[in-house]
C-alpha positions in Angstrom: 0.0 0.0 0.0 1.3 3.4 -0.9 2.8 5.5 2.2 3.1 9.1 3.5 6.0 9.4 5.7 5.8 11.9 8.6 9.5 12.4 10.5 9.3 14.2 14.1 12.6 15.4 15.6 12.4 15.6 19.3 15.2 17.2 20.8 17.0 17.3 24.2 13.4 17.9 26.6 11.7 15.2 24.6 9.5 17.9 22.7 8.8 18.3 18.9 11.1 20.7 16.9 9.9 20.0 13.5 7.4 17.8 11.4 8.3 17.1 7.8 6.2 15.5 5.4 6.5 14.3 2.1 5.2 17.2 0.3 8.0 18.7 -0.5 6.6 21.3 -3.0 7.2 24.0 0.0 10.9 23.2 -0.2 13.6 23.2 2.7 14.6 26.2 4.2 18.0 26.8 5.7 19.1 27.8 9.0 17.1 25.4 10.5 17.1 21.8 10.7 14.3 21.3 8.3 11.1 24.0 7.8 8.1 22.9 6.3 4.6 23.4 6.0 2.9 21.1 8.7 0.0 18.3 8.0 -2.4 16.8 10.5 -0.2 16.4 13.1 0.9 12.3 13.4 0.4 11.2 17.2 -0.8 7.2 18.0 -3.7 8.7 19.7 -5.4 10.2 16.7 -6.1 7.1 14.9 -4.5 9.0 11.9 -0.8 7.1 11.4 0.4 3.9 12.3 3.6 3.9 14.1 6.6 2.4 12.5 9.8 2.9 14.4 12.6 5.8 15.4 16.1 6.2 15.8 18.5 8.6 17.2 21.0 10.8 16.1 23.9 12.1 18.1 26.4 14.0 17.1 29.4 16.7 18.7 28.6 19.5 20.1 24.5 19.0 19.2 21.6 18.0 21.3 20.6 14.5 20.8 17.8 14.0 18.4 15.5 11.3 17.9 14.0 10.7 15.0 10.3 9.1 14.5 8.8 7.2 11.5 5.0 7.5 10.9 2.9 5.6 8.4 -0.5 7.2 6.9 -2.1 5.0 4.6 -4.7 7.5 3.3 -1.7 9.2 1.8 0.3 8.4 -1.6 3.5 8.1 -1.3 4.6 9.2 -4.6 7.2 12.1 -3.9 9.0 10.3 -1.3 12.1 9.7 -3.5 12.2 13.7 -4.6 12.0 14.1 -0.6 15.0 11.9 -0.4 16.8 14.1 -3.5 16.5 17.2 -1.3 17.7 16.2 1.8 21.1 14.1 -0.2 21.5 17.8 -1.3 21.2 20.0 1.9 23.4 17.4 3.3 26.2 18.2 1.6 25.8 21.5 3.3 25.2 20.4 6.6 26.4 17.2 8.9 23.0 16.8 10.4 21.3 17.1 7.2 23.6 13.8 6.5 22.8 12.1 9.8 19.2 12.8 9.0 19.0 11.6 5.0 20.8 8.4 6.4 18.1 7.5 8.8 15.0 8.8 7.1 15.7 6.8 3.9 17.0 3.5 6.9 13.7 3.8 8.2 11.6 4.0 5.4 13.5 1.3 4.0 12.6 -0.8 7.0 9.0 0.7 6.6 8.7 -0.6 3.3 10.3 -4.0 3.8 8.2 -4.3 6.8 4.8 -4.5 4.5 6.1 -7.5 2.4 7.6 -10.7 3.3 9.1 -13.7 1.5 7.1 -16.7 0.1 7.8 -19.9 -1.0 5.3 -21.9 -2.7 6.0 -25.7 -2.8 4.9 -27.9 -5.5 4.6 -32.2 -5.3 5.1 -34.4 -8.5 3.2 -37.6 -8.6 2.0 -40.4 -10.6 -1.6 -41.5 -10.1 -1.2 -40.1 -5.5 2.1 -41.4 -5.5 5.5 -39.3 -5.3 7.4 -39.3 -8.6 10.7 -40.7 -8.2 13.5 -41.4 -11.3 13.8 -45.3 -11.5 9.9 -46.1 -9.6 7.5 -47.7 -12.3 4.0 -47.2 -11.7 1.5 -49.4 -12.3 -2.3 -48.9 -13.9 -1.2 -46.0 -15.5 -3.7 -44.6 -18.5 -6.8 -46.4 -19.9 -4.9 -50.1 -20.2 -3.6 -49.8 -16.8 0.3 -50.5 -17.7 3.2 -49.8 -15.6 5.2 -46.9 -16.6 8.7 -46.3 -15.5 9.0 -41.8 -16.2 12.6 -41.0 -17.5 11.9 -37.3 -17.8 9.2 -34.8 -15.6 9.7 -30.9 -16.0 7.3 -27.9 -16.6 7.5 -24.1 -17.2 5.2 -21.8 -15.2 4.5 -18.3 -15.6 2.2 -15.2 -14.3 2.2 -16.8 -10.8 -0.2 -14.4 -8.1 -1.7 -15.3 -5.0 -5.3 -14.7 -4.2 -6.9 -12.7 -0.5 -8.9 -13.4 1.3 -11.0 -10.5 -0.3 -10.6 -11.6 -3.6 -7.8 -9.8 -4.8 -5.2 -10.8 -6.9 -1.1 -10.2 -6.0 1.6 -11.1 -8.3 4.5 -12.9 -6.9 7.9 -10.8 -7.2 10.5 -13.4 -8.3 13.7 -13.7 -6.8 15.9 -13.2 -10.0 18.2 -16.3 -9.5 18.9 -16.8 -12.7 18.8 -20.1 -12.2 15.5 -21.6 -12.2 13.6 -17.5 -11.8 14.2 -15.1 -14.6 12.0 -12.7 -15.2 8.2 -14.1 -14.7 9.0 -17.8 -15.4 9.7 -20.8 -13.1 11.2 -23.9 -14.0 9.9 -26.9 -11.7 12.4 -29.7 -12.3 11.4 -33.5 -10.4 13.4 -35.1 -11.9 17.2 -35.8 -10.6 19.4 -37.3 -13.4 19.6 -40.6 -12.1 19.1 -43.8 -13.7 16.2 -43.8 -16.6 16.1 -40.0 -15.9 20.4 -40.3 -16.9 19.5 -37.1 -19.9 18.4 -34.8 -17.2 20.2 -32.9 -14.7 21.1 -33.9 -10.7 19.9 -30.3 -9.7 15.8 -30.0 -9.2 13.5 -27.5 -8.4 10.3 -28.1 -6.4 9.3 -24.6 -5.4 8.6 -21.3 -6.3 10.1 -18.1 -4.6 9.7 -14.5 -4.3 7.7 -11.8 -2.1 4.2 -10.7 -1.6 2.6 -7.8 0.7 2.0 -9.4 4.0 -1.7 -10.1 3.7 -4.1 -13.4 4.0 -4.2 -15.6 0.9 -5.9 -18.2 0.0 -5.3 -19.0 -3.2 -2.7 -19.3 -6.2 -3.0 -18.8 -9.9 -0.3 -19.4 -12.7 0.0 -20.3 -16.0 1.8 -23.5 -17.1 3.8 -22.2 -20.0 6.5 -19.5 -21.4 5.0 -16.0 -22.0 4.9 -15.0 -25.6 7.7 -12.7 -24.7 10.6 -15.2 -23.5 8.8 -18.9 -25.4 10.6 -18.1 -29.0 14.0 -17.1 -27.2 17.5 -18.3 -28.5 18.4 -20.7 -25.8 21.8 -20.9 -26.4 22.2 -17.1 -25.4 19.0 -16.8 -23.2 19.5 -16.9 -19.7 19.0 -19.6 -16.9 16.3 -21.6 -17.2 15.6 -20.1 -20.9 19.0 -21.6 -21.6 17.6 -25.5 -20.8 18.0 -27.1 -24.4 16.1 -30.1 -23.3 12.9 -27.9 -22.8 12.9 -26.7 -26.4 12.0 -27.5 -29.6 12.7 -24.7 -32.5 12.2 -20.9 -32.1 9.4 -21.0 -34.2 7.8 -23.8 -32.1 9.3 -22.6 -28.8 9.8 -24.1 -25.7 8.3 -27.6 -24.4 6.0 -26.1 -21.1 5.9 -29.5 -20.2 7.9 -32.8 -20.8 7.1 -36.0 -19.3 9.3 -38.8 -20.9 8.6 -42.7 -19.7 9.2 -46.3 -21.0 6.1 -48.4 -20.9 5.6 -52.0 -19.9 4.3 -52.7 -24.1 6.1 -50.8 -26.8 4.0 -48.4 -28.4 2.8 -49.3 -32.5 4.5 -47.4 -35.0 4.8 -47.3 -38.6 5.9 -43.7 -39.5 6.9 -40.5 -38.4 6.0 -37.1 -39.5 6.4 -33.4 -37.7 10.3 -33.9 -37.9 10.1 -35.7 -34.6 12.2 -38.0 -34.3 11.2 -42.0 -32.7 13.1 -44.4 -30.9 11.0 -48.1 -30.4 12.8 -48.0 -26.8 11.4 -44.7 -25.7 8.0 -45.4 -25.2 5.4 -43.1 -23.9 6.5 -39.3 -24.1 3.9 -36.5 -23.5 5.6 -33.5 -24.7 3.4 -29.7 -24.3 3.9 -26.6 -26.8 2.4 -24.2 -28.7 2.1 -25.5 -32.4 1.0 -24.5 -35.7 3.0 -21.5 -35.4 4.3 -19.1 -38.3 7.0 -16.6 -38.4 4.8 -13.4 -39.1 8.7 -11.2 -39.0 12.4 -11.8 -39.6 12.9 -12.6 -36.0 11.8 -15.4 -33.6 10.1 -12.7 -31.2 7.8 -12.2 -34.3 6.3 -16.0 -34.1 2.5 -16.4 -33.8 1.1 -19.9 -33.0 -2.5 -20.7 -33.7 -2.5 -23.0 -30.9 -0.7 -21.2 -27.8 -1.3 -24.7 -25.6 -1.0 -22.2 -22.4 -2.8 -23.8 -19.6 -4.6 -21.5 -16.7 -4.7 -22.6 -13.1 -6.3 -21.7 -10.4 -6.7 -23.6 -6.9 -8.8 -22.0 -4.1 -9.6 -22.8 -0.5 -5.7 -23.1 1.5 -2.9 -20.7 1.6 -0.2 -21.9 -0.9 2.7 -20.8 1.8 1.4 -23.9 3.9 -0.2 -26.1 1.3 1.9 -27.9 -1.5 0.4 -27.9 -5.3 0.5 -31.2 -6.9 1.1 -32.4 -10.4 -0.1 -35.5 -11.2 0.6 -36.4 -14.8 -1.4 -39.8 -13.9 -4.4 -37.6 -14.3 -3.9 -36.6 -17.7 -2.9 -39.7 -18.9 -5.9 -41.4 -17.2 -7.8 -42.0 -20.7 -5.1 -42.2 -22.8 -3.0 -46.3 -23.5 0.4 -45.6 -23.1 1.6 -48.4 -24.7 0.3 -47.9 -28.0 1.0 -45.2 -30.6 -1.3 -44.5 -33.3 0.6 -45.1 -37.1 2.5 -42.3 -39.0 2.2 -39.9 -36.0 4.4 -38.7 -33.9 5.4 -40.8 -30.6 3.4 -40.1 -27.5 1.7 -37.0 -27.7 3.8 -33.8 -29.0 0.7 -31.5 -28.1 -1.1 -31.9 -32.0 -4.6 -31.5 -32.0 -5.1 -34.1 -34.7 -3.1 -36.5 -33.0 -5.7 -39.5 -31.5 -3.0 -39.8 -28.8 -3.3 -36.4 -27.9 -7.0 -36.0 -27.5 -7.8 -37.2 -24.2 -4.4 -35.6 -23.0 -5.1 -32.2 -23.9 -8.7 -32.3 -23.3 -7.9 -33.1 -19.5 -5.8 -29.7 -19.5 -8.6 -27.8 -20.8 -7.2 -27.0 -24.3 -9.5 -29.3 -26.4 -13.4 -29.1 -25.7 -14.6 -32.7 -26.0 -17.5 -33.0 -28.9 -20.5 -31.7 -27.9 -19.4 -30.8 -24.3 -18.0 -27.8 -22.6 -14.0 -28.1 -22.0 -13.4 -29.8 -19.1 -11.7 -27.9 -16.1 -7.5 -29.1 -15.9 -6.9 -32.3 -14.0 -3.2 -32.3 -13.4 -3.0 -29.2 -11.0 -4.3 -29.8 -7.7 -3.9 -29.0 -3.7 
């Protein structure tokens, strides 16, 4: 929430010398400390300004001063760094003046990080209610029940906010690692590079962090998916987790938002390949999620359009994400498809085509294909 500041001096017998506000239009005099025109005056009794902290300045040959910090939310707070400008300056002019920029701009610092707090949302990968794990199989996994042993699990989320209690949405600042943050994407790695999963990496990521104004929440909404901005990005030169080869296809397709690679207990049918994707017998059931039927509309990659963005929206209400994990089950959305069979001439697993049979049931249970005759179906592989 926006903030007025209000600074009282009290000197040596505890009494006010001088208010100063952030309206700084009536500028600072010299020869005293500070002169400016007053505002409502900010005491705790009033039930005008919220208390936020003081300090004290002493200095040679000066009466001690102490300085008091006052909050008034009914206030903008949009000339408090022109505030800041002017006393930098008089300070160079005058010791105090220093003493006193240092600790106004300390304390509204403190103010300001006193409003927001760190958040860390935690997210659970599973297979049909049970924790995914590189080298577990699974069984009854999809329509035919088989057991599945994953290889690969990793997805891209983006646009993450948290919901109040009154309904309102917050974005989530990132922490800019640079690592698995940049910008407004997360990458969520489960898997460890460890036996099958022996083409990922040993570093994962199973959380999401940032800040948020301290408030109530109960609710979390993201996008699974790389914004338009980032998704047809040159890997090799874009930074961590943009730079993850293994979550990208071309820059006109973009990046993979989510790959789930496994071998299956039957080797899937196949007889062809189209789409330029490539097929091993060995690999068996691959669900791999993209925009597609995308076209250059420019001469660069930023310029790429895809008919079929393949951006999932999630929502979950009803707990606080900083106490409640999010789970991805990719047991769900393979519920009604047979993993171990591939339908002819098409690409293997699902690679996200809307006329690929294998897709169908896939994308339908992520909200991105309405099932004939029905209203799309809400996404099943988000949950609490």
């Amino acid at each position: 929430m926006p903030t007025m500041i209000h600074l009282n001096l009290i000197g040596r017998n505890e009494g006010p010398v001088h208010t100063v506000p952030n309206d700084v239009d009536q500028g600072i005099e010299s020869g005293h400390l500070l002169s400016m025109r007053m505002l409502p005056p900010s005491n705790p009794t009033n039930g005008y300004a919220k208390f936020l902290g003081q300090d004290v300045v002493v200095l040679p040959g000066q009466p001690r001063i102490r300085i008091q910090i006052w909050e008034n939310p009914r206030r903008p707070n949009h000339r408090v760094k022109k505030l800041w400008k002017y006393l930098v300056l008089k300070s160079r002019k005058n010791l105090l003046l220093s003493a006193l920029a240092y600790c106004l701009i300390a304390s509204f610092g403190e103010s300001q990080a006193s409003t927001n707090e760190s958040i860390e949302i935690r997210f659970s990968a599973q297979v049909n209610g049970e924790p995914f794990d590189c080298g577990k199989s699974y069984a009854g996994v999809g329509a035919s029940g088989k057991t599945v042993t994953p290889s690969d699990f990793r997805l891209f989320i983006s646009e993450i906010s948290v919901l109040t209690k009154s309904g309102k949405l917050v974005p989530v600042k990132l922490h800019q690692d640079k690592l698995w943050q940049f910008d407004d994407v997360v990458l969520l790695d489960f898997e460890n590079g460890k036996g099958p999963c022996g083409n990922g990496t040993s570093p994962m990521n199973m959380s999401v962090r940032g800040s948020v104004p301290r408030d109530t929440y109960v609710g979390i909404r993201f996008t699974i998916g790389v914004p338009q901005t980032h998704n047809h990005s040159d890997p090799t030169t874009a930074p961590a987790p943009l730079s993850t080869t293994a979550m990208f296809w071309n820059w006109q397709g973009g990046y993979k938002f989510i790959k789930f690679d496994s071998s299956a207990q039957a080797e899937p049918q196949h007889s062809g390949n189209k789409g330029g994707h490539q097929h091993d017998a060995s690999a068996g059931f691959s669900f791999h999620l993209g925009s597609t039927q995308c076209a250059a509309l420019g001469t660069t990659p930023q310029e790429a359009r895809c008919r079929q963005p393949n951006r999932v929206a999630v929502e979950l209400t009803g707990a606080d994400p900083r106490k409640k994990k999010v789970v991805v089950d990719i047991g769900h959305v393979l519920e009604n498809t047979d993993v171990s069979f591939n339908t002819p001439n098409s690409p293997p697993g699902c690679m996200s085509s809307l006329d690929d049979p294998d897709c169908r049931e896939i994308l339908q249970s992520l909200s991105l294909l309405p099932a004939p005759g029905r209203e799309p179906r809400s996404q099943r592989l988000v949950s609490w």
